[in-house]
N, C-alpha and C positions, 0 to 999 in steps of 0.2 A: 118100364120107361127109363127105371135109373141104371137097369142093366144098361139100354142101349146108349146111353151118354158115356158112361163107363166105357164100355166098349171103346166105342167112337174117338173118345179124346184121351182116355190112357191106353188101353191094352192094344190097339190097332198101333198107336204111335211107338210105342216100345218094342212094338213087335216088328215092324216096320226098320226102327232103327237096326235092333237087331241081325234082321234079315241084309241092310247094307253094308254092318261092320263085314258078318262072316263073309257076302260077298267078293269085299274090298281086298280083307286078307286072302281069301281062297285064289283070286286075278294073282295078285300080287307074287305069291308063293308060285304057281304055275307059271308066271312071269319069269321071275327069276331062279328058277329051274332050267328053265329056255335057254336063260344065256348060261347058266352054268353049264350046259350041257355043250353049247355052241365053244367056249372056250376049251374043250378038250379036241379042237380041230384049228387050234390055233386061233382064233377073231382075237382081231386087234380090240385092245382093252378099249376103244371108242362104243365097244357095245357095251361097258357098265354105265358112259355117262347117256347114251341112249334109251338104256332102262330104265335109270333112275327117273331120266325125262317123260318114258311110257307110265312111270307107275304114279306122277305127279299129276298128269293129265288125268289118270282114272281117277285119280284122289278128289278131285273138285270135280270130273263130269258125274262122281255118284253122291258128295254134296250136293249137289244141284237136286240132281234127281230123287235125293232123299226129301230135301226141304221142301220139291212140288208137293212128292205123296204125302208129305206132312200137314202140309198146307192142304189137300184135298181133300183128309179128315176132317179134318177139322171145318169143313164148310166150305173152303174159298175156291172161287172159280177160278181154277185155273188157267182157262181157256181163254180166259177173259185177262186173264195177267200177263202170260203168254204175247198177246196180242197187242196188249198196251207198252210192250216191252221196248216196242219200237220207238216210243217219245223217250220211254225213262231211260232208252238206251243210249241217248245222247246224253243225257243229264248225265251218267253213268261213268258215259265213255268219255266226257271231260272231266270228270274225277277221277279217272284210273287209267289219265293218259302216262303217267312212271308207272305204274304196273305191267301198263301195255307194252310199252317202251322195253320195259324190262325181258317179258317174254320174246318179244322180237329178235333183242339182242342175244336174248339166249339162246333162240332158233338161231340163230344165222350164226353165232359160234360155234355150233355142232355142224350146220350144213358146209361152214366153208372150213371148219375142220382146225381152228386156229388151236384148238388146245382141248385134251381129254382129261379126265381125271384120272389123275396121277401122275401128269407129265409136272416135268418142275418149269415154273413162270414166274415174272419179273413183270410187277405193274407198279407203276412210281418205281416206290425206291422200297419197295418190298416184295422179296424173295419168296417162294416157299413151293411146295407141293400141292397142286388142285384134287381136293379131298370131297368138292362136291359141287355140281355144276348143277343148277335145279333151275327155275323159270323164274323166278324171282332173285335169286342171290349166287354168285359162286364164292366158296370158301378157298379161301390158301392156308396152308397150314408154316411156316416156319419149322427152320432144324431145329429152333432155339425152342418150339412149343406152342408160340403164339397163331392162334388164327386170325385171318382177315377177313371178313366179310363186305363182300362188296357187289352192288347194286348191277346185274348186270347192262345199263344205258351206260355209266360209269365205267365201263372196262374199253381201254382205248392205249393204242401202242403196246400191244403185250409183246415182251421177248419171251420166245417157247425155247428153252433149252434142251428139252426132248425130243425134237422133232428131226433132228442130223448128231451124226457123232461128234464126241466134243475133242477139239484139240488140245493135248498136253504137253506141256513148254517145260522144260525143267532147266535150270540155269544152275553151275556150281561153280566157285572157282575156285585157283589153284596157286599156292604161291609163284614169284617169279623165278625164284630157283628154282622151280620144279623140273625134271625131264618131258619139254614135252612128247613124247614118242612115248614114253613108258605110259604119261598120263590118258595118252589117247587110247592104249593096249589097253590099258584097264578100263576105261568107260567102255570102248567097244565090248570088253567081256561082259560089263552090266548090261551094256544094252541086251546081247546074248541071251542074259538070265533072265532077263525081265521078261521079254519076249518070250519065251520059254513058260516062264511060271504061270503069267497074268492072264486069266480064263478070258476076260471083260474088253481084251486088246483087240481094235478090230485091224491093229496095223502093227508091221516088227518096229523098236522102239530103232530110234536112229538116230547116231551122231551126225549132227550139223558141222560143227568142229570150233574153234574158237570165234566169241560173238562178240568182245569187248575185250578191251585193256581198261581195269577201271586203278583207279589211285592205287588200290593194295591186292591185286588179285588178277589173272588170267581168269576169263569168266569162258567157258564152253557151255554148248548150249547141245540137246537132246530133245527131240519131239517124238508121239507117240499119238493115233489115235486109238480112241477108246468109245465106248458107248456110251449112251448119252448120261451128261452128267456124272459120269464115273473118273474124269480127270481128276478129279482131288484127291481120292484113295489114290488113282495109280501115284498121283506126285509124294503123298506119303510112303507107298513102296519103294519107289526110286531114289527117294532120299536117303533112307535107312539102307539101301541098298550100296547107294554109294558110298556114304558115309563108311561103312562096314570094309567096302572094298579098299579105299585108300588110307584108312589104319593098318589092312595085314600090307596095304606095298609100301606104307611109308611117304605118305603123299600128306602135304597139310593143308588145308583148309584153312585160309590166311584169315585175322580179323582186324577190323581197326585197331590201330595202338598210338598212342599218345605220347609223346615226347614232354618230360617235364626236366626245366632248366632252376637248377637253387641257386641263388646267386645270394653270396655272403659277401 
């Protein structure tokens, strides 16, 4: 007799649990094998936040289905709870109307495609990279380190960065004594090289030509695009780049300067 209590309410329930970790992990691993395989034919990285969302799903339909057979050891009718699920599922379903809410918005993020993980987004007044889009929360990560976590009902007005190439604006200016003929020779050559060097460009870089007359400077202006998010690096190339070129020709980069009068 005490075998079969034994049995019953330890050994069956451990073995049980058992039987759904290794399941859980064994989906999970042939899961993401699938897509690792699928990305060596190119799929857009919208199938990691897809996975993740396949393997979240399995993750609570085999909860569930652990805790029935858990519950059927252990005596309780299942069949009978099952069926009464329909009262307590209203009970339920107004206590886990933000849960709901949450996966909804999570589905309709992925279906209408507003942002995958890894693209970089802008929600408020926080930047960063989407390191994890799951049914309940997506995470942003920050350059600076910080992550955000945030509710997906709560995600509204997202700017996607990733989703078109980004435009780069580079502005320099040049004293008024400068030549400007010689000065424009020489940025056309930058542009040249830049064009030339930068893998990331999905456009040749190109003088606009002069864009202001500001108090202490001829300002020219030079745009380039690039891929997504990758304008900051090119503008730290372009800079260095420039920089470099109008020290060998002799070109100054004006700054403010300040006029002081001693009066004795």
């Amino acid at each position: 007799m005490w075998d079969k209590v034994l049995t019953r309410e330890i050994v069956s329930p451990i073995f049980i649990v058992i039987i759904a970790v290794l399941f859980y992990f064994l989906v999970k691993q042939i899961i993401m094998k699938m897509f690792k395989a699928s990305e060596k034919y190119g799929v857009h990285k919208k199938s990691i936040t897809i996975m993740n969302l396949i393997i979240n799903i399995i993750k609570y339909v085999v909860i569930i289905v652990t805790i029935l057979a858990l519950l059927g050891t252990w005596g309780v009718d299942t069949k009978a709870l099952l069926a009464s699920l329909g009262v307590v599922g209203v009970v339920a379903g107004l206590a886990m109307q933000d849960i709901l809410k949450d996966f909804l918005a999570g589905f309709s993020i992925i279906i209408n495609n507003e942002f995958d993980v890894g693209d970089n987004i802008q929600i408020g007044n926080f930047r960063g990279n989407v390191v994890e889009l799951g049914m309940k929360n997506t995470k942003i990560r920050a350059y600076t380190g910080e992550v955000k976590i945030i509710a997906n009902r709560n995600i509204v007005d997202v700017i996607n960065y990733s989703m078109q190439t980004s435009k780069a604006i580079i502005e320099v200016g040049v004293s008024y004594s400068s030549d400007l003929e010689k000065v424009e020779n020489v940025l056309r050559d930058v542009c040249e090289k830049l064009s030339a060097k930068i893998p990331y460009l999905t456009s040749d870089v190109e003088l606009l030509g002069i864009q202001n007359l500001d108090d202490n400077a001829v300002i020219y202006r030079l745009i380039a695009d690039c891929e997504p998010v990758m304008d900051i690096n090119f503008k730290r190339e372009a800079y260095r780049e420039i920089k470099k070129s109008f020290d060998e020709n002799g070109i100054i980069i004006p700054f403010p300067q300040v006029e002081v009068h001693n009066e004795s």
